[in-house]
C-alpha positions in Angstrom: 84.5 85.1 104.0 82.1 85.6 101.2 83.8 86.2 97.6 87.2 88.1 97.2 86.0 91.9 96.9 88.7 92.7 95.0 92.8 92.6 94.5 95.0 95.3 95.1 97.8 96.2 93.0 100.6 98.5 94.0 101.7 101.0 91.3 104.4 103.7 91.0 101.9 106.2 88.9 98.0 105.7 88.7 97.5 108.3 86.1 100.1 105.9 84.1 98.3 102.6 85.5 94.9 104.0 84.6 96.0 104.4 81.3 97.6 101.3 80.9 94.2 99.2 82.5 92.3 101.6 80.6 93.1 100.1 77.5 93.7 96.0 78.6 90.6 95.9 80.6 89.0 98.4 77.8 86.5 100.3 80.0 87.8 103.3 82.3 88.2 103.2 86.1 85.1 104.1 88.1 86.5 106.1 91.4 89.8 107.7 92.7 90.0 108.1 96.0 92.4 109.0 98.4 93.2 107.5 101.8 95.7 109.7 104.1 95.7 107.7 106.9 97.4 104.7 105.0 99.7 106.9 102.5 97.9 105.7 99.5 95.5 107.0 96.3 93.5 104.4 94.9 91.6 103.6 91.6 88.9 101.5 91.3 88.0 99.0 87.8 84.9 97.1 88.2 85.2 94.2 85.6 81.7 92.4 86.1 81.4 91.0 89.5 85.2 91.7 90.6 86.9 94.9 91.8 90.4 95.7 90.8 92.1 98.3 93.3 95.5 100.5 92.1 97.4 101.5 94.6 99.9 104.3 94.7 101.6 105.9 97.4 101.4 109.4 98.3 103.8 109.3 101.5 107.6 107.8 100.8 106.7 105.9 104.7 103.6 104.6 103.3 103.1 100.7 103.1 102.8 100.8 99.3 105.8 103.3 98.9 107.7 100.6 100.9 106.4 97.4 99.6 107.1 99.1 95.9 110.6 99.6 97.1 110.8 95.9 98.1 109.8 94.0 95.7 108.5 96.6 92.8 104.8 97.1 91.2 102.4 93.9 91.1 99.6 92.5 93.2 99.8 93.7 97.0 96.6 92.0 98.4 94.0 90.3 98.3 90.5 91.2 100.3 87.6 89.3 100.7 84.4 90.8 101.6 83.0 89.5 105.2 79.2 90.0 106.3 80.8 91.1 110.4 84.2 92.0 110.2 84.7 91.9 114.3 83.4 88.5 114.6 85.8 87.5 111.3 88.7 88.9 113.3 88.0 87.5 116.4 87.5 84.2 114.4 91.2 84.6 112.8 92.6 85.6 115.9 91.4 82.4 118.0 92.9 80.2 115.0 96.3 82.1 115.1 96.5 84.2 112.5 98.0 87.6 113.3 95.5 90.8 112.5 97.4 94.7 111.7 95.3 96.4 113.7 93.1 95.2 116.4 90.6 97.2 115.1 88.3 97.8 111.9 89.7 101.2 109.9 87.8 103.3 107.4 89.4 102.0 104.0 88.6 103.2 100.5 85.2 102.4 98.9 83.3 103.0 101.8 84.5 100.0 103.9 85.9 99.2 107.2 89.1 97.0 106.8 91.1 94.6 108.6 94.6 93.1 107.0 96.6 89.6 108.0 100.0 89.9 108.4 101.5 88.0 105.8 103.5 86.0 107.8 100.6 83.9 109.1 99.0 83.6 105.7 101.9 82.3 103.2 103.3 85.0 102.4 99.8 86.7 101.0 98.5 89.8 102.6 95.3 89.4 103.0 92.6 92.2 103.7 88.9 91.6 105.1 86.2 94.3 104.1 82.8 95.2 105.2 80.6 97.5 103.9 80.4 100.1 105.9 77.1 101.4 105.6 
């Protein structure tokens, strides 16, 4: 793992968010995008060399529609960027921890992404990311 690439926070509204980190972070966000196959739309802040991600859930069976419903809005992951994110999960695997999905997916921001089940990581969900290319 390289440097965290950037934290995710879960939100109920990201119009409403945007506003809100709009005005504490006091630049505007640099990239919606949505991501069907995980149930979300995400926002992006670049705040010099750290990203953060908003997360907001377009399906009620969506992780973030469910996590919101668990514990409410606030900081969902965290994801580090990795330079091969196969070997990295191989790597994780042979020490124990236990991956989401045994393979890379297409994630937001043009990366492919792996998550730790939070179980095997203290409680914090952690998220690898490689550029995709």
């Amino acid at each position: 793992m390289r440097k965290i690439e950037h934290i995710g926070i879960a939100v109920k509204s990201i119009e409403e968010s945007n506003v809100l980190f709009e005005k504490l972070f006091g630049r505007a966000h640099y990239k919606i995008e949505e991501v069907d196959s995980e149930g979300v739309n995400t926002s992006f802040f670049q705040i010099g060399p750290n990203k953060i991600e908003l997360l907001e859930a377009t399906k009620e069976d969506s992780p973030i529609a469910k996590f919101i419903e668990k514990k409410g809005e606030g900081i969902h992951h965290i994801a580090y960027d990795v330079e091969d994110i196969r070997a990295e999960m191989k790597r994780l695997k042979e020490e124990g921890f236990t991956l989401l999905n045994e393979e890379p997916k297409r994630g937001a921001d043009n990366k492919l992404v792996c998550f730790l089940h939070p179980k095997t990581t203290n409680g914090v969900l952690i998220e690898l990311c490689q550029d995709a290319g």
